[in-house]
C-alpha positions in Angstrom: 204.0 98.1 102.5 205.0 98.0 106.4 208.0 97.9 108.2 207.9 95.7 111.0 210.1 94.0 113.7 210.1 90.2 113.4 211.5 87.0 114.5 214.0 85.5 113.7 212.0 82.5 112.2 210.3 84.7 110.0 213.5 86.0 108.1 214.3 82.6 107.2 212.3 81.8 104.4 214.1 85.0 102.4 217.5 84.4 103.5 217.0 81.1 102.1 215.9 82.2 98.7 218.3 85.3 98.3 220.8 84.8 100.4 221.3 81.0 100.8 219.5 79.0 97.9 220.0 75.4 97.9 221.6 75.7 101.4 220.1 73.3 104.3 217.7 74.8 106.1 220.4 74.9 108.9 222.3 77.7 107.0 219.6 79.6 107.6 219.8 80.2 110.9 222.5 83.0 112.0 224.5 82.6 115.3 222.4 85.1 117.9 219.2 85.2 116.0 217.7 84.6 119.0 219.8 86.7 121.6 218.0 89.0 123.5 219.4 92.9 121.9 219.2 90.9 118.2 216.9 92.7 116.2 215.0 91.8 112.9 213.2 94.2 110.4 210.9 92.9 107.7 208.8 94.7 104.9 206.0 93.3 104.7 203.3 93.3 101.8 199.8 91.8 102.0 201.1 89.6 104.7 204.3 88.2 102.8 207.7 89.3 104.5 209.3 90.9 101.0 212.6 92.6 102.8 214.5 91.8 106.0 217.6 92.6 107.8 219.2 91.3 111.3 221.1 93.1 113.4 223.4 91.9 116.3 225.3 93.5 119.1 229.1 93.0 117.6 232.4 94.3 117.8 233.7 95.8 114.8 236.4 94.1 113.7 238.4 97.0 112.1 238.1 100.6 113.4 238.0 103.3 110.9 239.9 105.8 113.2 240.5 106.7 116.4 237.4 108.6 117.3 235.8 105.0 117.4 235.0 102.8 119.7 234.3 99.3 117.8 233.1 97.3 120.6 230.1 99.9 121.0 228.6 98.2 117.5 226.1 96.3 116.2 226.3 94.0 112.8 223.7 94.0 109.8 223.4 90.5 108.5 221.1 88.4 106.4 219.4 91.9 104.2 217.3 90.5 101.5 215.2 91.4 99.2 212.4 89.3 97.0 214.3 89.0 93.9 211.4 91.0 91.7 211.3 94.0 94.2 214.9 94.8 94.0 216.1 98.4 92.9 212.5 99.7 94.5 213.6 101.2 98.0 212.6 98.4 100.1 215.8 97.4 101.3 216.9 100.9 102.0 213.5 101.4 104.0 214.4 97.8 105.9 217.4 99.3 106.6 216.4 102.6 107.8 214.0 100.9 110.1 217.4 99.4 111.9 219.6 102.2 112.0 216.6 104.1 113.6 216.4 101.3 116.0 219.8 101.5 116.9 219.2 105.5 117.6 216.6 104.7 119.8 218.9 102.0 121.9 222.2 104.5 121.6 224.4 102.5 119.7 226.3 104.6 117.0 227.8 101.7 115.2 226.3 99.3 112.4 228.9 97.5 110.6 228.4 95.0 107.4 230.5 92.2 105.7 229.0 94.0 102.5 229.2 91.5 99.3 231.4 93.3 96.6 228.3 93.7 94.3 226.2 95.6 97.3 228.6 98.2 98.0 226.9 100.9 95.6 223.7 100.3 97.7 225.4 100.8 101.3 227.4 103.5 100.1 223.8 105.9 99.2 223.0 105.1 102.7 226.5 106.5 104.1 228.5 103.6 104.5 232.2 103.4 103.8 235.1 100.7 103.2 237.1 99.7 105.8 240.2 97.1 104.6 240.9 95.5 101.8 238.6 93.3 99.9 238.4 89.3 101.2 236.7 86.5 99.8 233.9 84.6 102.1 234.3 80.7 100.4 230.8 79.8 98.9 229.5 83.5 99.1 232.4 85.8 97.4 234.2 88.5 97.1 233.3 91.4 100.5 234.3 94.6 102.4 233.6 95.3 106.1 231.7 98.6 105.2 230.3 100.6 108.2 228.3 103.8 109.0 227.9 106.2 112.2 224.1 105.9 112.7 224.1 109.1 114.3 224.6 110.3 111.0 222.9 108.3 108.5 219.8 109.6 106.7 
């Protein structure tokens, strides 16, 4: 397996088939998935992207305390996984590969709209609640979860 940046054309194909099945192929495509600081991480295995994650420059929309600043953030979106290689690490190496770009640029905020059933996963990585649960129509039930990358693992 390698972890990779790729383009934004190149996560589509797995957000469609975890994230958005049945969707039009114009679902698919994310506001800013082509802005110049976006950033998009795929695991790849014998040349098939298996795991991906985007990340956009973001304001936080609710700050955990004081001590930060939530415009100084970037946003995960669209973190998949090919449905038979869930549970084996590849996600959390996708993600890793992000926060550790997000070291590299100096931001010290990623921040998630984390599906209700995902928060055990973003939690072993250091992420934490913020709010009260809220319902996205069509996807579910989600928390705005965030982490201090300057911390993470």
């Amino acid at each position: 397996m390698q972890i990779r940046p790729i383009t934004a054309a190149e996560t589509r194909p797995l957000r469609g088939l975890v994230l958005r099945p049945g969707q039009p192929p114009e679902s698919l495509v994310y506001p800013g998935d082509d802005a110049p600081d976006s950033f998009h991480a795929g695991a790849e295995i014998d040349g098939e992207i298996v795991g991906i994650a985007s990340i956009f420059p973001e304001p936080m929309p609710l700050a955990p305390d004081a001590d930060i600043n939530p415009a100084n953030a970037f946003r995960l979106r669209g973190m998949a996984t090919r449905p038979d290689l869930q549970g084996s690490g590849l996600g959390s190496g996708v993600l890793l590969y992000c926060i550790e770009h997000l070291r590299d640029i100096g931001t010290p905020i990623l921040w998630c709209n984390a599906r209700t059933s995902a928060i055990g996963f973003y939690q072993r990585l250091g992420f934490e609640t913020v709010g009260d649960e809220f319902d996205i129509a069509g996807i579910g039930p989600h928390y705005v979860m965030w982490t201090d990358v300057r911390q993470t693992n």
